[in-house]
C-alpha atoms as one frame of an Amber mdcrd trajectory, in Angstrom:
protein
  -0.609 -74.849  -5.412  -3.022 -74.118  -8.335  -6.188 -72.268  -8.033  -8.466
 -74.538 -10.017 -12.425 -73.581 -10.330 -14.857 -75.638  -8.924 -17.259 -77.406
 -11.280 -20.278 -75.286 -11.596 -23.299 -77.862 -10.545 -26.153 -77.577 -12.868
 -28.849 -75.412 -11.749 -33.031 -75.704 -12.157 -33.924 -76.110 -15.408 -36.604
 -74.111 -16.733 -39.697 -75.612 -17.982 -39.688 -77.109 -21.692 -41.144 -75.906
 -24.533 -44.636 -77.697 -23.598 -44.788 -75.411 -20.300 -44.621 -72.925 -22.754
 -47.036 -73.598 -25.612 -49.628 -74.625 -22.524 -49.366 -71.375 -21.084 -49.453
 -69.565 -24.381 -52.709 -71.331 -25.465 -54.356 -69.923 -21.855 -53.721 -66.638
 -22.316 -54.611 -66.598 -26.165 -57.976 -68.069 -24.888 -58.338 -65.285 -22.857
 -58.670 -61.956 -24.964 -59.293 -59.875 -21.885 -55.591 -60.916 -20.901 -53.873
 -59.572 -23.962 -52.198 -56.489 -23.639 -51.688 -57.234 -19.971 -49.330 -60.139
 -21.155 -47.784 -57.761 -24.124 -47.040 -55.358 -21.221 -45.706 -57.287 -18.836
 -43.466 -59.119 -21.622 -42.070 -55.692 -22.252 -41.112 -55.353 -18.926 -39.443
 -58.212 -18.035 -37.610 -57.867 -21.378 -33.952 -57.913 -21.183 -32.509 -54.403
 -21.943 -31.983 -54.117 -25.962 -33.630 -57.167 -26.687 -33.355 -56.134 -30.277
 -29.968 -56.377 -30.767 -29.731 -60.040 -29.273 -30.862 -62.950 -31.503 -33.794
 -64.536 -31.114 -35.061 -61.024 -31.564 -37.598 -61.594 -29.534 -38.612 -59.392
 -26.123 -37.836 -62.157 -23.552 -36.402 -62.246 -20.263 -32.585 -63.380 -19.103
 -33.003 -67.241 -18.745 -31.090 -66.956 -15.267 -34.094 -64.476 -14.008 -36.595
 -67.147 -15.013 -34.353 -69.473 -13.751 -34.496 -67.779 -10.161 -38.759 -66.902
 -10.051 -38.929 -70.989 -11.086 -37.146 -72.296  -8.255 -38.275 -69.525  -6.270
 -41.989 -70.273  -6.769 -41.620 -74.072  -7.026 -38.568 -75.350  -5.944 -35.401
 -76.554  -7.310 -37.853 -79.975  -8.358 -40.953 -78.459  -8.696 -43.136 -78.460
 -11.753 -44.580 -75.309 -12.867 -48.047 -74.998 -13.674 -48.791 -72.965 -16.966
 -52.391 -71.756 -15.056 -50.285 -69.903 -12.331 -49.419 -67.692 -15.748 -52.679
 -66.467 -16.147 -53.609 -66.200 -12.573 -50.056 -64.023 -12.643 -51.842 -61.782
 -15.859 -55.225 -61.517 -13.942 -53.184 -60.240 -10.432 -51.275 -57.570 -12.454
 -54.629 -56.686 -14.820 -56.149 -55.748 -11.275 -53.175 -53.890  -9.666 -53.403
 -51.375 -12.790
Protein backbone atom coordinates (compact mmCIF):
# COMPACT_ATOMS: atom_id res chain seq x y z
CA UNK A 1 0.00 0.00 0.00
CA UNK A 2 1.23 3.44 -1.24
CA UNK A 3 1.15 6.54 0.75
CA UNK A 4 -0.26 8.93 -1.82
CA UNK A 5 -0.95 12.81 -0.74
CA UNK A 6 -4.20 14.07 -0.66
CA UNK A 7 -5.09 16.81 -3.15
CA UNK A 8 -4.56 20.06 -1.46
CA UNK A 9 -8.21 21.89 -1.89
CA UNK A 10 -7.82 25.42 -2.91
CA UNK A 11 -7.95 27.84 -0.20
CA UNK A 12 -9.57 31.71 0.02
CA UNK A 13 -8.38 33.69 -2.47
CA UNK A 14 -7.24 37.00 -1.65
CA UNK A 15 -8.83 39.99 -3.03
CA UNK A 16 -7.81 41.12 -6.73
CA UNK A 17 -5.91 43.76 -7.76
CA UNK A 18 -9.11 46.21 -7.67
CA UNK A 19 -9.38 45.52 -3.72
CA UNK A 20 -6.13 46.79 -3.89
CA UNK A 21 -5.95 49.94 -6.01
CA UNK A 22 -9.46 50.89 -4.00
CA UNK A 23 -7.82 50.73 -0.84
CA UNK A 24 -4.68 52.42 -2.03
CA UNK A 25 -6.63 55.44 -3.44
CA UNK A 26 -8.30 55.81 0.41
CA UNK A 27 -5.41 56.04 2.14
CA UNK A 28 -3.55 58.33 -0.49
CA UNK A 29 -6.67 60.60 0.04
CA UNK A 30 -5.94 60.67 3.43
CA UNK A 31 -2.47 62.42 4.16
CA UNK A 32 -2.96 62.20 7.89
CA UNK A 33 -2.81 58.28 7.28
CA UNK A 34 0.57 58.16 5.65
CA UNK A 35 3.28 57.11 7.65
CA UNK A 36 0.87 55.10 9.74
CA UNK A 37 0.36 52.87 6.55
CA UNK A 38 4.38 53.07 5.70
CA UNK A 39 4.76 51.74 9.28
CA UNK A 40 2.54 49.25 9.52
CA UNK A 41 3.68 47.94 5.89
CA UNK A 42 7.07 47.58 7.47
CA UNK A 43 5.80 45.50 9.96
CA UNK A 44 3.89 43.11 8.43
CA UNK A 45 6.75 42.80 5.91
CA UNK A 46 8.05 39.41 5.40
CA UNK A 47 11.59 39.07 6.93
CA UNK A 48 14.28 40.20 4.10
CA UNK A 49 11.84 41.38 1.82
CA UNK A 50 14.73 42.71 -0.15
CA UNK A 51 16.16 39.79 -1.25
CA UNK A 52 12.76 38.30 -2.63
CA UNK A 53 11.47 39.62 -5.99
CA UNK A 54 8.95 41.82 -6.26
CA UNK A 55 11.24 43.81 -4.05
CA UNK A 56 8.68 45.21 -2.51
CA UNK A 57 7.94 45.24 1.61
CA UNK A 58 4.79 43.02 1.51
CA UNK A 59 3.43 40.45 3.61
CA UNK A 60 3.46 36.33 3.05
CA UNK A 61 0.29 35.84 0.83
CA UNK A 62 -0.72 32.83 3.23
CA UNK A 63 -0.82 35.53 6.30
CA UNK A 64 -3.17 37.67 4.22
CA UNK A 65 -4.68 34.71 3.22
CA UNK A 66 -5.55 33.79 6.98
CA UNK A 67 -6.66 37.76 8.37
CA UNK A 68 -9.09 37.53 4.93
CA UNK A 69 -10.94 34.58 5.82
CA UNK A 70 -10.50 35.37 9.30
CA UNK A 71 -12.23 38.77 9.07
CA UNK A 72 -14.68 37.81 6.30
CA UNK A 73 -15.02 34.40 5.72
CA UNK A 74 -13.87 31.83 3.39
CA UNK A 75 -16.72 33.79 0.78
CA UNK A 76 -16.65 37.01 2.06
CA UNK A 77 -15.78 40.16 0.20
CA UNK A 78 -13.44 42.49 1.73
CA UNK A 79 -14.12 45.99 1.93
CA UNK A 80 -11.08 48.32 1.01
CA UNK A 81 -12.70 51.07 3.81
CA UNK A 82 -12.08 48.47 6.67
CA UNK A 83 -8.20 49.43 5.50
CA UNK A 84 -8.37 52.76 6.57
CA UNK A 85 -10.57 52.28 9.51
CA UNK A 86 -7.56 49.51 10.30
CA UNK A 87 -4.82 52.79 9.75
CA UNK A 88 -7.04 55.16 11.90
CA UNK A 89 -7.30 52.21 14.96
CA UNK A 90 -3.47 51.77 14.93
CA UNK A 91 -2.81 55.88 14.36
CA UNK A 92 -4.74 56.07 17.82
CA UNK A 93 -3.14 53.12 19.72
CA UNK A 94 0.36 55.01 19.15
Amino acid sequence: MTHEPSPQLPGPSLPGPSFWWRATLLVLARPRLWWTAVRQALRLARRRWWTRAPFLPLPDPEYLQFRFETQYGADGLPDPHDLVEYLEWCQNEM
